[in-house]
N, C-alpha and C positions, 0 to 999 in steps of 0.2 A: 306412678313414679318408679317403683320397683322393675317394672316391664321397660319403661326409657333406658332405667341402668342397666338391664339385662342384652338390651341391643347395642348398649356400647361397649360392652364386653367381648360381646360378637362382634361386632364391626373393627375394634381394636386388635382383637385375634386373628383376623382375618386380614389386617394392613398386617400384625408382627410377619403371619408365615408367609405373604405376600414378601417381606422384604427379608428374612431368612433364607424364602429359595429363592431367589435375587441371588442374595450374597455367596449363597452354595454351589448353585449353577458357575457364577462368574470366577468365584475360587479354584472350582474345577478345570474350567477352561485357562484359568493363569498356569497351575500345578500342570499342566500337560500341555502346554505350549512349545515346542520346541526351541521356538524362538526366544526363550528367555534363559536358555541355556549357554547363550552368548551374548546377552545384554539384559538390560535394565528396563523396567517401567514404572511411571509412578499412574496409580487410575484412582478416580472418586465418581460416586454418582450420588445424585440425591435426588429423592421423589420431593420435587415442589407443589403436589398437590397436597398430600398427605405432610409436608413439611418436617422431612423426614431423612436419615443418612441412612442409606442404602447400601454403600461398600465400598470399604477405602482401602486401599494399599498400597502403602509408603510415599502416603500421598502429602507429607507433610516434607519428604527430601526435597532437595533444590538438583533442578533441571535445567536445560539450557532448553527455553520455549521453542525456537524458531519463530514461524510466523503466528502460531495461538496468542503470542505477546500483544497482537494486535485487539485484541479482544478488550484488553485491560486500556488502551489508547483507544478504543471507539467510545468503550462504556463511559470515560473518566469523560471525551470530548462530549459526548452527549449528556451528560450529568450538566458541565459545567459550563457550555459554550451556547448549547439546545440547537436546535435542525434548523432553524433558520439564519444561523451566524453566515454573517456572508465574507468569501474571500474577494477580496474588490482588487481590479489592477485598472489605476487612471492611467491616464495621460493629460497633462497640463501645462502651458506654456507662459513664458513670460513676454515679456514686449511687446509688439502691433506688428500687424498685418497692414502693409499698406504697399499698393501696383503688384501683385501676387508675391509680395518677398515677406515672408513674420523676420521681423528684424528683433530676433531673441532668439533664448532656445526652447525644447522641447523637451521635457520630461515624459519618463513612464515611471509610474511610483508601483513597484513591486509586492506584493501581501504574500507570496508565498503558495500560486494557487496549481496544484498540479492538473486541473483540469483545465488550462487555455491552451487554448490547439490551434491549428493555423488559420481558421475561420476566423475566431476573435481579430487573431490579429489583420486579418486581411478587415475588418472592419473598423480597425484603428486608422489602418494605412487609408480607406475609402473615407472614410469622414476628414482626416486632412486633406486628401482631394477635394472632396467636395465644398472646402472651405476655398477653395478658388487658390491656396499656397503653391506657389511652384519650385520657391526656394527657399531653404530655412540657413540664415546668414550665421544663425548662432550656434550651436554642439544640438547631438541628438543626445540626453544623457540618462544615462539607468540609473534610478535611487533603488539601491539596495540594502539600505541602511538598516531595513527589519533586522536582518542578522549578521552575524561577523562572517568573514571570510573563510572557516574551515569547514569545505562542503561535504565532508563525511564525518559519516559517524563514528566514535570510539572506536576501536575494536573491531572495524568495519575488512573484511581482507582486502589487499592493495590488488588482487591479481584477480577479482569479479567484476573488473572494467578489463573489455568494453560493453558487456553484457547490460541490456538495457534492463534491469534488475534493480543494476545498482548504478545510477545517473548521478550527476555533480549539483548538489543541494546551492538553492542559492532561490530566493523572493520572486526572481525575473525567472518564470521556466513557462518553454514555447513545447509545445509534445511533448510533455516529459524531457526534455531535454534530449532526446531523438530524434534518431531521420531511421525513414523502412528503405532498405534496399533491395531492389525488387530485381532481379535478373533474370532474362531470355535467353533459348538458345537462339540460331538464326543456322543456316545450312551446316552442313558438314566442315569443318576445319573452319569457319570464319569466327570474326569474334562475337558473344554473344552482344547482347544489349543489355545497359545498367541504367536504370531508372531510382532516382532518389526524392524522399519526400520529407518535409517541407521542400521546397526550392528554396534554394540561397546560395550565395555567392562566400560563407563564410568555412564551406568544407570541400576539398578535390577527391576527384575521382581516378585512382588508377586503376583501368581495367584489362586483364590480362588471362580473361576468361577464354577458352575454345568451345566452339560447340559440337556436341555428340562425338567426343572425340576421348576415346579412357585414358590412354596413353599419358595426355597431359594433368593425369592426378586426381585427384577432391577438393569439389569447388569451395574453395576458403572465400571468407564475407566477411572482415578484418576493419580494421583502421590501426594505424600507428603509434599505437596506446602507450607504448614504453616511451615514448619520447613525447610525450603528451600534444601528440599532432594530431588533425581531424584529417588526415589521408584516407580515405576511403580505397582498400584495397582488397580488388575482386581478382582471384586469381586458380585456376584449375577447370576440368570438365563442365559444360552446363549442357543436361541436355533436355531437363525440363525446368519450369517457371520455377524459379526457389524465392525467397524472400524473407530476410533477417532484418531484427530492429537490433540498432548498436547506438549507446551511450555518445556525446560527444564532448570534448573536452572544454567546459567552461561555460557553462550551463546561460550565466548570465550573457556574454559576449554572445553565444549562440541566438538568445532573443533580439539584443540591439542589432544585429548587423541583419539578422535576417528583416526586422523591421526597418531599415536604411533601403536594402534590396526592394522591398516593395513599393517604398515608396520613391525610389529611382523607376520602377515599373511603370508606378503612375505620375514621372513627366517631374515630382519632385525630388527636386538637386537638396541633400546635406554636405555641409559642408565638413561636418567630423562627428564624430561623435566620443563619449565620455562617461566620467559615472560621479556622483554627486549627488547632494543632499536636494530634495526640490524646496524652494521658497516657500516662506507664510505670501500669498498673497497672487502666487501664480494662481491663473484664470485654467477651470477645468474642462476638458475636451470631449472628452468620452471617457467612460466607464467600462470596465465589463464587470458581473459579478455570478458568481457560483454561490446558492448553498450549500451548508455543510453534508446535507446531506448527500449530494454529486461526487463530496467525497469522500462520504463516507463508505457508500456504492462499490468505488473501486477499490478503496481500502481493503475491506471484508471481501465481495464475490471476486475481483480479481489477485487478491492479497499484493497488492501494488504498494510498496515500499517506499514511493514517493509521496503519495497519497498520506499512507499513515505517518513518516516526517511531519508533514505539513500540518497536521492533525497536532504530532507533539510541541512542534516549536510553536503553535498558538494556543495548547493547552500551559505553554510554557508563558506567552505572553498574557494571559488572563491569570494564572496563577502565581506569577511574580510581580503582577504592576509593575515592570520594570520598562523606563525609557530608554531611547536608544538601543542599541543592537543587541538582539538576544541571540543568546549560544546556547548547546545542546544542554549545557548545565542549567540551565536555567526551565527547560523541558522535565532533566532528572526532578529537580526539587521541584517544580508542581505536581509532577506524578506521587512522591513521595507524601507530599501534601493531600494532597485528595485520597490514596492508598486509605491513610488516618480515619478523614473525614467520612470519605462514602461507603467503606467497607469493614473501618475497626481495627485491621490488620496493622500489625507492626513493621514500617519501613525498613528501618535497621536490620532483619531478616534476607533480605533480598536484592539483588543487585539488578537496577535497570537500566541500563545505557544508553537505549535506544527508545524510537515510536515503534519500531520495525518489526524487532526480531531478530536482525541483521547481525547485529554485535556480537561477539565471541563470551563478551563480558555480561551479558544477559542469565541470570539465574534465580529463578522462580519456582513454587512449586504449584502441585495440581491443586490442593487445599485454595492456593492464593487464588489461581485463575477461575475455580469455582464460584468464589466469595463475589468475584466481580456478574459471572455469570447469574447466579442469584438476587442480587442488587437490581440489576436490571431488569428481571422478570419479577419483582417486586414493584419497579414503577411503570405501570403502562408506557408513559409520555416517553420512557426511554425503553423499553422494550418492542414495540412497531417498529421503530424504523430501523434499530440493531435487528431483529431475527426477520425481518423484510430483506434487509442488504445478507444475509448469510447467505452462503451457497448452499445448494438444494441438492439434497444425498440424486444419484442420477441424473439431475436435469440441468443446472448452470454452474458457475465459477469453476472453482478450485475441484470440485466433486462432478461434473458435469460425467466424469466416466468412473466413477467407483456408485457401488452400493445400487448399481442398476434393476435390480429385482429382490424379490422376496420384501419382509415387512417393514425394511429402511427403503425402500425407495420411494422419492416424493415425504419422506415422512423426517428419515435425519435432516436438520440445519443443521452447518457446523464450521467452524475456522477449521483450514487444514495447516501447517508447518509444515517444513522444509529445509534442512540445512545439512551438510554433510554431517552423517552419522545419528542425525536426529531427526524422526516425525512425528507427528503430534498433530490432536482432535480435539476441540474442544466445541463444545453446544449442548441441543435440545432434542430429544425426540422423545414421541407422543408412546407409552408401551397398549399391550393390549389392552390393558383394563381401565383405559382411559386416564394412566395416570402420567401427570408430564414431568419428563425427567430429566435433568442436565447431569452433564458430565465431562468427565477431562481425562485425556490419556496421552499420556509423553512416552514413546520410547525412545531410550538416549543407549548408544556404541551400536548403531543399526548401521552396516555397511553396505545393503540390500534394502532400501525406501520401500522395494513392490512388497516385502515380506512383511515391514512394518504396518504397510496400507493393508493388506489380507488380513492381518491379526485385529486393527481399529475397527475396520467392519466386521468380522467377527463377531466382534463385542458388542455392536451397534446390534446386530440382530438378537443376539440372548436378551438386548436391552425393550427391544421392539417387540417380541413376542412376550 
């Protein structure tokens, strides 16, 4: 017995100066940063083997996350919704089909799913074909009823449209609520070629590109955003293939019309279209459905802002039982709720606005976003498919070019953030001695990202070795 207790003395001894020169090392590297001579960081780590705080500092302030916020929006979704909740988008109709006319209308019932892309719908648009319909006598109409009408977020800036970053929130979204605009040159002085995807008939093109010609400026890939117009305008030099995705305005209208378009393609006539609640008793068409985990994928490795929304207003709807139209408030207070619930932490501490990040009004600290980090690496069933979806230090997402060699490569998973003046790291990596470590690091008045990115991997290697 005496010899048992004498090894855990030892072994106890040897996790303390394990996590001593941790804290000494990483102390030193803060103290001699240059970078913090003009800004802020809050950092935490903690050894989850040894279940243990490793080194904190001023890791209990409030910071403005950017996109690490999502971290707290996958964990809470996967907590409470689990990986197989499906985002479903029908389509269902009322009336009969009789001499190829449905003499009724058509629904598409909305869930909010940011992963249906033009494929799905060309498989909406084929299966009314295939139903032998040539003419629908009654409205094409979108229920969007999931949610109300304000399709940004709080705090959201007005002037990050048309940037497909930040798209127009709304149940019915066809691409993310995008088109790619793909541009050619073609000989010397003529005009190039502009190619747009989806096809549809609900956005114009003005093209006023030249090719290989400098004279006529830098090639701008625009739309008429100040006037809330979907003008698609290409204008200045092109003398190689360029290609920009832009936002377009009214996210929902963008799906019905572009489903109208296709199915004029295929021979059926609508006769208008609308938007409306769908009836008890309408007969269902087709389906599509996604699980959560599709989106949770681009949430996390692409930090896709649409994604993680869609994440919070159904973490919003399973956490308020509420019918009828849910709004972002209704998102806050389930996050606020589960905060409690799955991690202990006090809500009233913190302000969350968003699923995103996105929000000006977003402030957290690194303590908080640990706690959520920790949580999750305590339940299997939600840690697989969280640190599966993380980006991989060197190899995919958000990290796909930082932390390329030395002992974070292949080895950090982690959320990166993003927003002017602040970036931010939060995840997992394995150190030498086999012990697995999470951690969190915000720098906030960063006016130089590349300086803050050099410094997070920094850290990440003192972590790893």
């Amino acid at each position: 017995m005496r010899e048992i207790g004498t090894i855990f003395v030892c072994w106890l001894s040897v996790m303390t100066g394990m996590a001593q020169n941790w804290a000494g090392r990483l102390g030193q590297f803060l103290d001699e940063s240059p970078l913090l001579e003009t800004s802020e960081v809050g950092v935490m780590v903690y050894d989850l083997t040894s279940d243990s705080l490793v080194f904190a500092h001023q890791a209990d302030k409030l910071y403005r996350p950017a996109s690490t916020e999502k971290v707290i929006t996958a964990v809470t979704a996967l907590a409470t919704l689990g990986t197989d909740y499906p985002f479903v988008t029908q389509v269902a109709y009322t009336g009969e089909v009789k001499d190829s006319i449905l003499k009724g209308d058509v629904y598409v019932i909305g869930a909010f799913d940011p992963v249906f892309m033009e494929k799905d719908l060309e498989r909406f648009s084929d299966t009314l074909a295939g139903k032998g319909i040539r003419r629908i006598e009654g409205k094409l109409i979108g229920d969007v009823s999931l949610m109300d009408s304000v399709y940004w977020g709080p705090g959201w800036s007005w002037d990050d449209t048309p940037y497909s970053f930040q798209p127009y929130l709304s149940p019915l979204m066809l691409n993310r609520g995008c088109v790619e605009v793909t541009v050619q040159p073609a000989a010397k002085g003529l005009q190039g070629t502009v190619e747009v995807s989806p096809s549809s008939d609900y956005y114009q093109v003005e093209n006023r590109s030249v090719s290989r010609t400098p004279s006529a400026g830098k090639l701008v890939i625009t739309r008429d955003w100040l006037e809330q117009g979907n003008r698609i305008q290409v204008a200045g030099c092109i003398s190689a293939k360029r290609t920009k995705t832009l936002n377009l305005y009214d996210s929902k209208a963008f799906f019905l019309e572009t489903f109208r378009y296709q199915l004029a393609n295929r021979g059926i006539q609508v006769d208008s279209v609308g938007y409306g609640e769908c009836p008890i008793g309408a007969k269902e068409l087709v389906r599509c459905t996604h699980p959560l985990t599709d989106v949770l994928k681009v949430t996390l490795k692409k930090s896709d802002n649409l994604a993680a929304e869609a994440l919070f207003y159904h973490i919003g709807k399973h956490g308020t039982d509420k019918g009828g139209s849910l709004g972002n408030l209704d998102g806050q207070v389930a996050i606020r709720k589960y905060m409690k619930e799955l991690v202990g932490m006090d809500p009233d501490r913190y302000s969350i606005a968003d699923g995103s990040g996105v929000s000006l009004y977003n402030y957290i600290s690194p303590h908080l976003l640990l706690s959520y980090l920790n949580y999750a690496y305590r339940h299997p069933v939600i840690f697989q498919p969280f640190y599966d979806c993380l980006p991989i230090a060197g190899i995919d997402g958000t990290l796909a070019n930082r932390m390329k060699k030395g002992k974070t490569y292949r080895n950090v998973r982690a959320k990166t953030g993003t927003v002017t003046g602040v970036s931010s790291l939060a995840g997992y990596v394995k150190a030498g001695n086999g012990h697995w470590l999470s951690f969190v690091i915000i720098n906030q008045n960063v006016l130089k990202g590349r300086q803050a990115r050099l410094f997070q991997d920094e850290l990440c290697e003192i972590l790893a070795n």
